[in-house]
LUMVEX-625614 format. One record per atom (N, C-alpha, C): x, y, z; residue number from 1; atom name. Coordinates in steps of 0.1 Angstrom, whole numbers, plus 2048, in hexadecimal, padded with zeros to 3 digits. Last residue first. Example, Ala and Ser with C-alpha at 12.3 -4.5 7.8 and 13.67 -1.06 7.14 Angstrom:
residues 2
rec east: 880 north: 7EA up: 847 k: 2 a: N
rec east: 889 north: 7F5 up: 847 k: 2 a: CA
rec east: 881 north: 800 up: 84F k: 2 a: C
rec east: 884 north: 7C7 up: 84E k: 1 a: N
rec east: 87B north: 7D3 up: 84E k: 1 a: CA
rec east: 884 north: 7DF up: 84E k: 1 a: C
This chain:
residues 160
rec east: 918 north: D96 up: ABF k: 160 a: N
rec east: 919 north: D92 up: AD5 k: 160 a: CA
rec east: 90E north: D9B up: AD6 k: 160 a: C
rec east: 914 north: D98 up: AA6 k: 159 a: N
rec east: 90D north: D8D up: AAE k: 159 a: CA
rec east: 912 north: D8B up: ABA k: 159 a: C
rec east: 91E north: DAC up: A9E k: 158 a: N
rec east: 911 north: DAE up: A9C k: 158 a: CA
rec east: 90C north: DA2 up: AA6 k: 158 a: C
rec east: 93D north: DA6 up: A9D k: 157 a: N
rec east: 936 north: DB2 up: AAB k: 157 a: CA
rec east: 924 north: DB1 up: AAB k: 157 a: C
rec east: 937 north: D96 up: A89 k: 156 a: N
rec east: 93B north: D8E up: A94 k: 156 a: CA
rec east: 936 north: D94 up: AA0 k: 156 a: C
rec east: 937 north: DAA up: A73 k: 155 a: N
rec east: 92D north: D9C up: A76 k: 155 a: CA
rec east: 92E north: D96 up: A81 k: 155 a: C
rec east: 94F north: DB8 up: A77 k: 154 a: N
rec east: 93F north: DC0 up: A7B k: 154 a: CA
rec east: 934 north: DB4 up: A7C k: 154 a: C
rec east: 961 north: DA2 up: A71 k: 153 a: N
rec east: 95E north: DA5 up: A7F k: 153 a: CA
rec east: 955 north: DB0 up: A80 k: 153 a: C
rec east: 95B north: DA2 up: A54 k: 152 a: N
rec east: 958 north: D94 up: A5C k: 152 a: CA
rec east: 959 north: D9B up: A6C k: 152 a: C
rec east: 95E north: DB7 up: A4C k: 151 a: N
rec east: 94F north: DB3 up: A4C k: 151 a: CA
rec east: 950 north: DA9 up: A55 k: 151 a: C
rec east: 97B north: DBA up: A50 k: 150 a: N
rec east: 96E north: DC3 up: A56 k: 150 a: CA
rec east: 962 north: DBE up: A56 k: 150 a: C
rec east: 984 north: DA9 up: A3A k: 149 a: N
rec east: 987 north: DA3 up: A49 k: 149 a: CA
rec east: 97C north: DB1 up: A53 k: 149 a: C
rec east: 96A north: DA2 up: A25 k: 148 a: N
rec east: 973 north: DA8 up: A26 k: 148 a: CA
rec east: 978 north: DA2 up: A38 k: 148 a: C
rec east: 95D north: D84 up: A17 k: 147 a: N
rec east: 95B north: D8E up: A20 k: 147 a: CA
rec east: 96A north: D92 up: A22 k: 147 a: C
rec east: 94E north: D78 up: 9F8 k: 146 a: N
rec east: 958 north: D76 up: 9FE k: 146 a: CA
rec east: 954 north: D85 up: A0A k: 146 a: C
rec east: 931 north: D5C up: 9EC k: 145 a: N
rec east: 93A north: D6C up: 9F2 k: 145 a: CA
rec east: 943 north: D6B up: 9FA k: 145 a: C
rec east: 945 north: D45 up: 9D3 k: 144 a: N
rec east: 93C north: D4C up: 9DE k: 144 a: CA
rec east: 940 north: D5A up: 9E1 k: 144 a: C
rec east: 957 north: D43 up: 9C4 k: 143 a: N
rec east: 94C north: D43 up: 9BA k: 143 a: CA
rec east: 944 north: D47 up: 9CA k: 143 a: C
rec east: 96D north: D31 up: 9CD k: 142 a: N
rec east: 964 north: D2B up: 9C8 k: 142 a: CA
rec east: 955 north: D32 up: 9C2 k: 142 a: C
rec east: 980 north: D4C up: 9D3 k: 141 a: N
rec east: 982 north: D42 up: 9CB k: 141 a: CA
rec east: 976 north: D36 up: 9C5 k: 141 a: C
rec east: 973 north: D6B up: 9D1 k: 140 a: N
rec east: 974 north: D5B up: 9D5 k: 140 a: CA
rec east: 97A north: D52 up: 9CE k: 140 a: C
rec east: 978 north: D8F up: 9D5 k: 139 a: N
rec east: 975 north: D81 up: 9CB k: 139 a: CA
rec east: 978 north: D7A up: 9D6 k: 139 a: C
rec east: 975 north: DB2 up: 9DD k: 138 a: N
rec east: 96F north: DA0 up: 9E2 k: 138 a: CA
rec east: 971 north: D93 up: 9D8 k: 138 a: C
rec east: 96F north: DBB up: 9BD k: 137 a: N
rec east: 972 north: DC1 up: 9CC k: 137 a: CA
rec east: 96E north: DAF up: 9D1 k: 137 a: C
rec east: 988 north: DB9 up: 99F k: 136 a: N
rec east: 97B north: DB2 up: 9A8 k: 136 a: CA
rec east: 977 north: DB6 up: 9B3 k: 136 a: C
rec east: 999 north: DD4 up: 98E k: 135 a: N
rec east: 99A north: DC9 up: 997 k: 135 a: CA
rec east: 989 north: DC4 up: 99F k: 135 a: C
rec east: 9B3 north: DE4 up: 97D k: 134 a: N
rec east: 99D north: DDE up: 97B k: 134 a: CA
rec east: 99C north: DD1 up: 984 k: 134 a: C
rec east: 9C4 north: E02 up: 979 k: 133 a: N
rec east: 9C3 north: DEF up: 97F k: 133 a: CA
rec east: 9B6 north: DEC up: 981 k: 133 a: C
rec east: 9D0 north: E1B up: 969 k: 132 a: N
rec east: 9C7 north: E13 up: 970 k: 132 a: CA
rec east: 9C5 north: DFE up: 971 k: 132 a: C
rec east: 9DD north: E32 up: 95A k: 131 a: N
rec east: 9DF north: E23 up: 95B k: 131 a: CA
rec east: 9D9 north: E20 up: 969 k: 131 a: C
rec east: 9C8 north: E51 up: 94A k: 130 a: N
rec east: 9D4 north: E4A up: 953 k: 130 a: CA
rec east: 9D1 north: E3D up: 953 k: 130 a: C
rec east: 9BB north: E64 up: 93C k: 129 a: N
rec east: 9C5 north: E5C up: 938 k: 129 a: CA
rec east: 9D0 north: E56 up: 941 k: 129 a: C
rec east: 9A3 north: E6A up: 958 k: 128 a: N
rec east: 9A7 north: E69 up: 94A k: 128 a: CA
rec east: 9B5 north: E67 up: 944 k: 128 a: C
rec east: 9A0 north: E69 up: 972 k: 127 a: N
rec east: 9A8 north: E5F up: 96F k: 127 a: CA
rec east: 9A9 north: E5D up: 960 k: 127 a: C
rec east: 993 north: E82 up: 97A k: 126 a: N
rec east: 99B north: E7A up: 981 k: 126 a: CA
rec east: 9A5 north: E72 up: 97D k: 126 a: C
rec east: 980 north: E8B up: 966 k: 125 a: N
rec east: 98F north: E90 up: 967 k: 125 a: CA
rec east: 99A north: E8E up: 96F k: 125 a: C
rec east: 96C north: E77 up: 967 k: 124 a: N
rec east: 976 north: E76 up: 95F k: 124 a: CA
rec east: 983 north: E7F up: 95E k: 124 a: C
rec east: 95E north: E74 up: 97D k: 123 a: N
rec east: 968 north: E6C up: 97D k: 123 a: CA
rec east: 973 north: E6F up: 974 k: 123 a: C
rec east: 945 north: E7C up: 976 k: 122 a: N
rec east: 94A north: E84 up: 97E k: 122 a: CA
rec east: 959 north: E7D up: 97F k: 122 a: C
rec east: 949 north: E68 up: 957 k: 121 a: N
rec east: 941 north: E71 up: 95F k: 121 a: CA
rec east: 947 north: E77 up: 967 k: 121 a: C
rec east: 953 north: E55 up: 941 k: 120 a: N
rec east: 957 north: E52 up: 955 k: 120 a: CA
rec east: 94D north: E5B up: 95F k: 120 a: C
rec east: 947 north: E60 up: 92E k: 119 a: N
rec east: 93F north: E53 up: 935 k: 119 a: CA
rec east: 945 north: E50 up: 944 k: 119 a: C
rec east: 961 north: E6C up: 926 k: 118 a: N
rec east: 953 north: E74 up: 92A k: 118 a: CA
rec east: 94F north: E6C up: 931 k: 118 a: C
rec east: 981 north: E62 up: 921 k: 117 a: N
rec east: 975 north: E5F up: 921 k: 117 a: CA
rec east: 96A north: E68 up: 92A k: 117 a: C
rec east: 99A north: E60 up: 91C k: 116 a: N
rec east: 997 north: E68 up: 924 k: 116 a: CA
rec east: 985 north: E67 up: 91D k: 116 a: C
rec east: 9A4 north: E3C up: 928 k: 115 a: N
rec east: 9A8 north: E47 up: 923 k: 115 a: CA
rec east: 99F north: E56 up: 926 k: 115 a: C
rec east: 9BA north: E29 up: 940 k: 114 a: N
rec east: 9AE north: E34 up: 93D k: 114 a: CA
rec east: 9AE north: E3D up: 935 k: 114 a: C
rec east: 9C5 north: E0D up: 935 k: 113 a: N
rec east: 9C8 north: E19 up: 935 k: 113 a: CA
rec east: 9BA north: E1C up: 931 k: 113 a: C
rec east: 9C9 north: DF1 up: 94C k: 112 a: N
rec east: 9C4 north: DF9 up: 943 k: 112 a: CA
rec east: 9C7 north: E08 up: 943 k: 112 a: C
rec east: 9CC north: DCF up: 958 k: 111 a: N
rec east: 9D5 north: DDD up: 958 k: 111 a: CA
rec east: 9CE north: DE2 up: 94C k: 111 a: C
rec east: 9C0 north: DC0 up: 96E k: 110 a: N
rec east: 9C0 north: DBD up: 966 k: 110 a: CA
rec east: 9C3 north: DCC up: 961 k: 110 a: C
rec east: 9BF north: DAB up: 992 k: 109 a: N
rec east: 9BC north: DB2 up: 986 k: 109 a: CA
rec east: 9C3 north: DB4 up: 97A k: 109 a: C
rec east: 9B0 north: D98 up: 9A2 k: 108 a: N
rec east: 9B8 north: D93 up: 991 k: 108 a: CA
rec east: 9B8 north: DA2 up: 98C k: 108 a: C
rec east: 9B0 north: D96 up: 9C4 k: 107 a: N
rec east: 9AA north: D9A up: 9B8 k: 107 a: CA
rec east: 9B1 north: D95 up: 9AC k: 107 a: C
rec east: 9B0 north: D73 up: 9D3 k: 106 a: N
rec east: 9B2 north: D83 up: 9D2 k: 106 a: CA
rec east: 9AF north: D88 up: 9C9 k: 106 a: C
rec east: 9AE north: D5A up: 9ED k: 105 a: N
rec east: 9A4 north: D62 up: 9E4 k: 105 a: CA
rec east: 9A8 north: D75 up: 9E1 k: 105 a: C
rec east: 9C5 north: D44 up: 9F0 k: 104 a: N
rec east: 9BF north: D4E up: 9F0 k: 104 a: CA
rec east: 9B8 north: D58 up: 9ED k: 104 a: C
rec east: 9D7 north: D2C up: 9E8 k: 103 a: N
rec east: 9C6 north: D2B up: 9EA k: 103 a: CA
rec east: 9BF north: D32 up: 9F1 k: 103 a: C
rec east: 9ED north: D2F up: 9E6 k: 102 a: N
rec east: 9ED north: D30 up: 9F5 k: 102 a: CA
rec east: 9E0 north: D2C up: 9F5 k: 102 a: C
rec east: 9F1 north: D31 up: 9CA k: 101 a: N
rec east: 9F9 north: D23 up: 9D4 k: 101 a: CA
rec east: 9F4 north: D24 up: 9E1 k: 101 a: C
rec east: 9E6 north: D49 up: 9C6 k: 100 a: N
rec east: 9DE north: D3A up: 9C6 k: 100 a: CA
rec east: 9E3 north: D2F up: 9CA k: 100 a: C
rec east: 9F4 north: D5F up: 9CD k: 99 a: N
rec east: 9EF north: D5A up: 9D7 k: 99 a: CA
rec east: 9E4 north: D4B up: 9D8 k: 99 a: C
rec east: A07 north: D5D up: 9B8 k: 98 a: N
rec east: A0C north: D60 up: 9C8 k: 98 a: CA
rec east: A03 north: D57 up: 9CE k: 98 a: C
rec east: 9F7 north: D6B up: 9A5 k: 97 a: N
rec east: A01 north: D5A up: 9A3 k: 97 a: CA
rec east: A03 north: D57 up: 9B0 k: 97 a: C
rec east: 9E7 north: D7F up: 9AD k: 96 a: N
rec east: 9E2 north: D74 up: 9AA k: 96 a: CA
rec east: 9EC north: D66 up: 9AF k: 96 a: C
rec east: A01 north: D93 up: 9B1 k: 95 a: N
rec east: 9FB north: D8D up: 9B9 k: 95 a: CA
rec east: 9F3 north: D80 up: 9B8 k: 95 a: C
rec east: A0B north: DA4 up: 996 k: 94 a: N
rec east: A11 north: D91 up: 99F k: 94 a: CA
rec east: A09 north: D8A up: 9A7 k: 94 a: C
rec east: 9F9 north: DB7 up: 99A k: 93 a: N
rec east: 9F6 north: DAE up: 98B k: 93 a: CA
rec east: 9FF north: DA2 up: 98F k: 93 a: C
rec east: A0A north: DCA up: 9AB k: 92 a: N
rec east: 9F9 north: DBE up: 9B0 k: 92 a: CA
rec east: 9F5 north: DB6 up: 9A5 k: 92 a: C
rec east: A1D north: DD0 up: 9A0 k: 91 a: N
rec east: A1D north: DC7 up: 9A6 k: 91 a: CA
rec east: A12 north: DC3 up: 9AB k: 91 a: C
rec east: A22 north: DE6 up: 98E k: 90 a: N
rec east: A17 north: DDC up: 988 k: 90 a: CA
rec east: A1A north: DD3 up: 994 k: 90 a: C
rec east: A33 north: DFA up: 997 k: 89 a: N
rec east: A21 north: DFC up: 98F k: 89 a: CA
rec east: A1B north: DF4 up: 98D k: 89 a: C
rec east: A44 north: DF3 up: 9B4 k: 88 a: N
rec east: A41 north: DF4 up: 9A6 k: 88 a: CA
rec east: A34 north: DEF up: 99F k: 88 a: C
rec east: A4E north: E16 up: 9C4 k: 87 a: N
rec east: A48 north: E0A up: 9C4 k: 87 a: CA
rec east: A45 north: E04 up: 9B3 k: 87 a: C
rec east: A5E north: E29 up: 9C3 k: 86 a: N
rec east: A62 north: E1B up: 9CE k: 86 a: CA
rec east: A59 north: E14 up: 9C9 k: 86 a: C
rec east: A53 north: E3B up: 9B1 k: 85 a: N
rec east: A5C north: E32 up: 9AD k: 85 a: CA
rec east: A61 north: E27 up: 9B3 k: 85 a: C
rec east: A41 north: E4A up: 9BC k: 84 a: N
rec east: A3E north: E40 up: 9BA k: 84 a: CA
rec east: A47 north: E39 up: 9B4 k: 84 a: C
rec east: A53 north: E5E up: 9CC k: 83 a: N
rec east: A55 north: E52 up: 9D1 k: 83 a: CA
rec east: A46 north: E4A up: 9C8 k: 83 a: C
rec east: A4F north: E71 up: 9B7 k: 82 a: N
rec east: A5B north: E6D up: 9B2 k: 82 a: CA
rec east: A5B north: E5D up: 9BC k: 82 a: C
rec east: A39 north: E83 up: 9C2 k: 81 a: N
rec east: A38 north: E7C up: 9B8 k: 81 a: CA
rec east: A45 north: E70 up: 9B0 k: 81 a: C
rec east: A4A north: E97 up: 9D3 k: 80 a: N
rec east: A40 north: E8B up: 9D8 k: 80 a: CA
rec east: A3F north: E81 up: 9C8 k: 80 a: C
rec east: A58 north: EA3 up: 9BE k: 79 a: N
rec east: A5F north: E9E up: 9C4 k: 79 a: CA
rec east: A53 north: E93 up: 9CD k: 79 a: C
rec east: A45 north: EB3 up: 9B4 k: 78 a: N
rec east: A4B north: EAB up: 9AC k: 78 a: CA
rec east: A54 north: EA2 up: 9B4 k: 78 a: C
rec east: A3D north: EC2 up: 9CB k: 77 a: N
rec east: A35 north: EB9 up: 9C5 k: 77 a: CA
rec east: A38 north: EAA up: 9BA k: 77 a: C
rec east: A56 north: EC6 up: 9E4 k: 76 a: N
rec east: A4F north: ECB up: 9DA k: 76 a: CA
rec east: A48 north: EC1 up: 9D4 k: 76 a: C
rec east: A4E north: EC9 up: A03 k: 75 a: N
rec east: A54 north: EC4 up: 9FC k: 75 a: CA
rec east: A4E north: EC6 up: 9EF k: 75 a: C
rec east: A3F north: EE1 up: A12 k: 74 a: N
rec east: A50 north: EDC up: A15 k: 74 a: CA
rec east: A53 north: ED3 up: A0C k: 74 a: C
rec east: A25 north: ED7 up: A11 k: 73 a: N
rec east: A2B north: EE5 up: A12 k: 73 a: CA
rec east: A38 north: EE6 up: A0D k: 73 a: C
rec east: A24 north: EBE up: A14 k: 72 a: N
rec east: A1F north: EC2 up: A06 k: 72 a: CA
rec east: A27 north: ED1 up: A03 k: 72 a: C
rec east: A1F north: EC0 up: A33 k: 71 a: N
rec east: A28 north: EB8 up: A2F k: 71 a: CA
rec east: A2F north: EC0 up: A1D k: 71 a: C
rec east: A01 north: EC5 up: A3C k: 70 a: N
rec east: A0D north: EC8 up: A38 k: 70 a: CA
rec east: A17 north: ECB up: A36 k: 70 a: C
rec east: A02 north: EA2 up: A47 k: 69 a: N
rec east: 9FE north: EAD up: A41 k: 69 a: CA
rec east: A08 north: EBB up: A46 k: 69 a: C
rec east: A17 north: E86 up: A3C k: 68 a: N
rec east: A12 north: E8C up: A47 k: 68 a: CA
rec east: A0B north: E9C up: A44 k: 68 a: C
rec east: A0E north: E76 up: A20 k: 67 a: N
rec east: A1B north: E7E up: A28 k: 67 a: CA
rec east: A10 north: E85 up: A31 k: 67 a: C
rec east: 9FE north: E66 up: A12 k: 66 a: N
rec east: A05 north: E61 up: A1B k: 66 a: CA
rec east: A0A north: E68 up: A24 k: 66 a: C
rec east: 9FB north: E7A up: 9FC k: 65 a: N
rec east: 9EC north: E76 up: A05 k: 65 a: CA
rec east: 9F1 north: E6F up: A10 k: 65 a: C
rec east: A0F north: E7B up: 9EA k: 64 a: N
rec east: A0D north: E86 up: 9F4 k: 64 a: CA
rec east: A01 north: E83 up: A03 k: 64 a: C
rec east: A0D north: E61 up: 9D9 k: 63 a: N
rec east: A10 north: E64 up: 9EA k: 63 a: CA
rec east: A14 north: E70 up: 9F5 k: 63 a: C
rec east: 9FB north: E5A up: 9C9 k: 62 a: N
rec east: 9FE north: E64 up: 9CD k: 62 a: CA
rec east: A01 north: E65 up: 9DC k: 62 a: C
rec east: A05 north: E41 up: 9AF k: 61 a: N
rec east: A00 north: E45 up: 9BD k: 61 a: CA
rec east: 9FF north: E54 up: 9BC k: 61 a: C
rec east: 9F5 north: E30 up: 993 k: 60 a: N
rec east: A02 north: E3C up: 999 k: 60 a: CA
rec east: 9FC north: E41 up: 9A2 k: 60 a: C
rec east: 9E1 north: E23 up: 98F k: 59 a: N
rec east: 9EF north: E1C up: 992 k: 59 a: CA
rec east: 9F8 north: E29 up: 997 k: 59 a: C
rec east: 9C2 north: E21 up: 99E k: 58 a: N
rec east: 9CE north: E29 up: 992 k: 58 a: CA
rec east: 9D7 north: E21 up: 997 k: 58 a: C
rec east: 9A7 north: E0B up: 998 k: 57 a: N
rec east: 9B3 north: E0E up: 9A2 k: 57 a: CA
rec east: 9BE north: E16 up: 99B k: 57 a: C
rec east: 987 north: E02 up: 998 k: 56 a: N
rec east: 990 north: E05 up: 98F k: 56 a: CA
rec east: 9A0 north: E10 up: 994 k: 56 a: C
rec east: 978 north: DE6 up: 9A9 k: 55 a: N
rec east: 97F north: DF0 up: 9A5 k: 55 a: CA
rec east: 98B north: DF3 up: 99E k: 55 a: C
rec east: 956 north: DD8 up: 9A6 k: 54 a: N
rec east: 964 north: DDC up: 9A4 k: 54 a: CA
rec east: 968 north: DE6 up: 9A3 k: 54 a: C
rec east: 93A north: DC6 up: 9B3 k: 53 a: N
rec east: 943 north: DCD up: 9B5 k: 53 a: CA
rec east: 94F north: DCD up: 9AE k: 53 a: C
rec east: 922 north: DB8 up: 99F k: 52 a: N
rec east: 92A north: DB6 up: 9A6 k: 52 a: CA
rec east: 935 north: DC0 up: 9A7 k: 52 a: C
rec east: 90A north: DBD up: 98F k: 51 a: N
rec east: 90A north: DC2 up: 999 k: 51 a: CA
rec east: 918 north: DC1 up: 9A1 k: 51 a: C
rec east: 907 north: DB0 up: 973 k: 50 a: N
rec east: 909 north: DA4 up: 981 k: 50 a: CA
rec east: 907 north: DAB up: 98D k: 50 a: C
rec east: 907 north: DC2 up: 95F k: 49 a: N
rec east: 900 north: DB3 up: 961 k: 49 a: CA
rec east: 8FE north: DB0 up: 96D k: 49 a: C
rec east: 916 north: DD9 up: 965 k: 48 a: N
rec east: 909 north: DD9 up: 964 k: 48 a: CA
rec east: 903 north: DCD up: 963 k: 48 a: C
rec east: 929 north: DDB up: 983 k: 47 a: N
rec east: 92E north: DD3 up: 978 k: 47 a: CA
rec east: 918 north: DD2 up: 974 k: 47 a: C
rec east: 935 north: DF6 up: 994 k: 46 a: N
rec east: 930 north: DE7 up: 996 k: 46 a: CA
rec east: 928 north: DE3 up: 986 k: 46 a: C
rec east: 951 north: E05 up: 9A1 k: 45 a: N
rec east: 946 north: E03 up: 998 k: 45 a: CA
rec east: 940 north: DF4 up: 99E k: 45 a: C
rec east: 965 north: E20 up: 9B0 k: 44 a: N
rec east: 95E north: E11 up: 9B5 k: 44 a: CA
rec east: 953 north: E12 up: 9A7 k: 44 a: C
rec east: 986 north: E2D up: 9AA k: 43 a: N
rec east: 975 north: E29 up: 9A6 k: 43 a: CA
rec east: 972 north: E1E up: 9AA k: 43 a: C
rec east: 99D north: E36 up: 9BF k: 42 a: N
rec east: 998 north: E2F up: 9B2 k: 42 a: CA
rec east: 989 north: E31 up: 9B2 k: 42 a: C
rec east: 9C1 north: E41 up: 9C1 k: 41 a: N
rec east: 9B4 north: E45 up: 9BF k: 41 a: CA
rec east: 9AA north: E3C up: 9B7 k: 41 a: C
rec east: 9D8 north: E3E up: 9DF k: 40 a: N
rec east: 9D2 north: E38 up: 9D0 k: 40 a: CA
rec east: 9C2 north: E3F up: 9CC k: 40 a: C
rec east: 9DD north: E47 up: 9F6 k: 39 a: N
rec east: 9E7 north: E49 up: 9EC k: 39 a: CA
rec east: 9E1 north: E47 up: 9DE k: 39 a: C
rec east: 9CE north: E40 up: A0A k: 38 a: N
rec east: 9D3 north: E50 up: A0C k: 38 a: CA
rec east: 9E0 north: E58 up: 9FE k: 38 a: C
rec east: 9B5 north: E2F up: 9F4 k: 37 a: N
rec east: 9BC north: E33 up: A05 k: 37 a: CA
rec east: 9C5 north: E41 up: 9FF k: 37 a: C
rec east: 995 north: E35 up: 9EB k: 36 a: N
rec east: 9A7 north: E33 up: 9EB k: 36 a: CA
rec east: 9A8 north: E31 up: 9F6 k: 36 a: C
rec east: 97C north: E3F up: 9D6 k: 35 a: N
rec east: 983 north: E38 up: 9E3 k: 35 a: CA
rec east: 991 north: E38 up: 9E1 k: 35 a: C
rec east: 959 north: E47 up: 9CB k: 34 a: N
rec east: 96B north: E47 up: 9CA k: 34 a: CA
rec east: 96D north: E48 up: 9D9 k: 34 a: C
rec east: 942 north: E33 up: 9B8 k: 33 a: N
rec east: 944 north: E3C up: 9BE k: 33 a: CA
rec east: 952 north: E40 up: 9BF k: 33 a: C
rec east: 932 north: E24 up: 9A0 k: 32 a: N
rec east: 92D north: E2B up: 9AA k: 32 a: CA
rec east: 933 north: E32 up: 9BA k: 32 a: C
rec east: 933 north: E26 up: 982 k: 31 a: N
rec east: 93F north: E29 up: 98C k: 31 a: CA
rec east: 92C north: E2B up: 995 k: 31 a: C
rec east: 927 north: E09 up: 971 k: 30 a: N
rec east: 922 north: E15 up: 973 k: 30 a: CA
rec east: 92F north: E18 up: 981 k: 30 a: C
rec east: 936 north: DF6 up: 954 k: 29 a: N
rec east: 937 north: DFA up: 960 k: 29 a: CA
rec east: 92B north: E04 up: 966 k: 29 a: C
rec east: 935 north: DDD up: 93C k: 28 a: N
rec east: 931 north: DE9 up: 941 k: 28 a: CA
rec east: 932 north: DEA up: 94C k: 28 a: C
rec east: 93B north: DC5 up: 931 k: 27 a: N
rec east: 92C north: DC3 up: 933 k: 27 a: CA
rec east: 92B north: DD4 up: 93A k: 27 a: C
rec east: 958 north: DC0 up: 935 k: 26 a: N
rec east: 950 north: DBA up: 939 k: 26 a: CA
rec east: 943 north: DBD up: 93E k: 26 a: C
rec east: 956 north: DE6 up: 927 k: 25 a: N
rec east: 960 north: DDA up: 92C k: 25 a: CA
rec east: 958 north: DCF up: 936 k: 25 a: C
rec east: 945 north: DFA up: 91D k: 24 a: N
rec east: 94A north: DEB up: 916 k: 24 a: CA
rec east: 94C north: DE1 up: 920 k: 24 a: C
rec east: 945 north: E0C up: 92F k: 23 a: N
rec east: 93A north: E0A up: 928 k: 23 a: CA
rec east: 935 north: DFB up: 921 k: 23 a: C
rec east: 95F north: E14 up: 934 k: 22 a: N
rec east: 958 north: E13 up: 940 k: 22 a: CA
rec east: 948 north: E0C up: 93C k: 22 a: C
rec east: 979 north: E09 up: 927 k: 21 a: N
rec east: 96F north: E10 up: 920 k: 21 a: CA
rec east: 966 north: E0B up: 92C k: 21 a: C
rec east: 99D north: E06 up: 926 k: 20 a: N
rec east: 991 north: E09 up: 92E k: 20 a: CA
rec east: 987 north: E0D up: 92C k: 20 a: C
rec east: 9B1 north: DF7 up: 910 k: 19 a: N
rec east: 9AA north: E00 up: 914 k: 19 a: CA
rec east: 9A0 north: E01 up: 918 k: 19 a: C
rec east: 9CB north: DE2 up: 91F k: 18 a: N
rec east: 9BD north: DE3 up: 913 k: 18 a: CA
rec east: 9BD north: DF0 up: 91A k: 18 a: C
rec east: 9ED north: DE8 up: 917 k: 17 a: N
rec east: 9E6 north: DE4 up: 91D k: 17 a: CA
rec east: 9DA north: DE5 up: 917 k: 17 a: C
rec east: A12 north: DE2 up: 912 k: 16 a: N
rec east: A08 north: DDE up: 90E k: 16 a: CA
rec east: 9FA north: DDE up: 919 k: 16 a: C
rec east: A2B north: DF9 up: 920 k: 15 a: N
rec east: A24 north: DF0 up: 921 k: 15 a: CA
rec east: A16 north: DED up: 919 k: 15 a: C
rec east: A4C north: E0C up: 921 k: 14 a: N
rec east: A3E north: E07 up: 91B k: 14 a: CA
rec east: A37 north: DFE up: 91C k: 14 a: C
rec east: A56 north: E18 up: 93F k: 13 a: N
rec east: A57 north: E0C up: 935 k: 13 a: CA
rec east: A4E north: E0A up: 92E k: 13 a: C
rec east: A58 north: E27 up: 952 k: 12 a: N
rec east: A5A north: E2B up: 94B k: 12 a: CA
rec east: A5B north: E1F up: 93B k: 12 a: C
rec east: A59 north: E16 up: 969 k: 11 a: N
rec east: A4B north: E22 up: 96B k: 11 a: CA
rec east: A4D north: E21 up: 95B k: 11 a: C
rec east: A6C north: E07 up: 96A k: 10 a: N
rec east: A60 north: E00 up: 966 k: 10 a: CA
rec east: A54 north: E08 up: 963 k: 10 a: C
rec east: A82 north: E15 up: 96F k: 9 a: N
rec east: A81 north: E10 up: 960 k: 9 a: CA
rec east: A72 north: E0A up: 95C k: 9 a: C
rec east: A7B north: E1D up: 98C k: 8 a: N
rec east: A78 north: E27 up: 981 k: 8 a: CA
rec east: A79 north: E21 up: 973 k: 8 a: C
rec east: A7B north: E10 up: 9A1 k: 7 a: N
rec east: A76 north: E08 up: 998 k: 7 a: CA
rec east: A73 north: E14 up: 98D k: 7 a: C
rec east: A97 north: E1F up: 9B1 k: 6 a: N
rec east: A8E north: E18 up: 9B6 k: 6 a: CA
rec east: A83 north: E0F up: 9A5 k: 6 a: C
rec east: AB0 north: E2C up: 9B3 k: 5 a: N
rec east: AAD north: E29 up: 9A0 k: 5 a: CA
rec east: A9D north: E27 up: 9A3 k: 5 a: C
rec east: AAE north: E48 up: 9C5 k: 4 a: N
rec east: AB9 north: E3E up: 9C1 k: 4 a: CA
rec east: AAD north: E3A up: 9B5 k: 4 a: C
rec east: AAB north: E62 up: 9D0 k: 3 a: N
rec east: A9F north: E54 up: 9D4 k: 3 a: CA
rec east: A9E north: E4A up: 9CE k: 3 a: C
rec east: ABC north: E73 up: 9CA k: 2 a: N
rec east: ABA north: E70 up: 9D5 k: 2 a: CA
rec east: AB4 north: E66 up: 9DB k: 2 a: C
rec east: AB8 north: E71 up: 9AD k: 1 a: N
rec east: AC5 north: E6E up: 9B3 k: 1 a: CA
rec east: AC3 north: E6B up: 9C2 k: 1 a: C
């Protein structure tokens, strides 16, 4: 009631998605490591044919990791958990359409449920039966390497 309707019909809405098999899914993963920012949790992998980076992104935030520290004390947990409702769970899955009119290079990801699988390894009590986003690190549009906006100015500081 306090934090009005914001995108709760969509948290709660059934959705069709594949399932994530770390082993299967295009050719296998190996996780090699974990990242976020101060809200999302994910796995970095890289893809056993190609070597090429991806990540595997939860969809439900935790935005305790946002609030100022402690913060967590004073408000209760259920109650942090309730602003993932401002936001809505699938909106990086628009992004693609968005940004090819602009001829922008972004990820495609691609919506899965984690189930609780062993093979995640140290990973797996992290993100066992949750909804996860499977995304490219770096894509191109033509198929070259692409550079983050960091890399390009550590490349730039490297040459004065």
């Amino acid at each position: 009631m306090m934090l009005g309707q914001n995108y709760r019909p969509e948290w709660t809405t059934p959705v069709n998605m594949k399932v994530f098999n770390i082993n299967k899914e295009r050719g296998g993963f190996t996780a090699t490591g974990m990242g976020g920012g101060k809200q999302t949790s994910i796995i970095t992998s890289k893809r056993k044919k190609t070597g090429k980076e991806w990540v595997l992104r939860a969809v439900d935030k935790l935005p305790s990791g946002a609030l100022p520290q402690n913060s967590e004390v004073h408000i209760a947990p259920d109650l942090i958990r309730e602003f993932n409702s401002a936001s809505h769970p699938y909106a990086p899955l628009a992004i693609p359409d968005l940004a090819k009119a602009l001829n922008i290079a972004v990820p495609h990801p691609e919506l899965f449920f984690v189930p609780d699988d062993p093979a995640l390894g140290y990973y797996q009590p992290l993100f066992k039966n949750s909804v996860c986003i499977l995304e490219e690190r770096e894509p191109s549009l033509d198929g070259s390497n692409s550079k983050s906006t960091a890399k390009v100015f550590n490349d730039s500081d490297r040459r004065k």
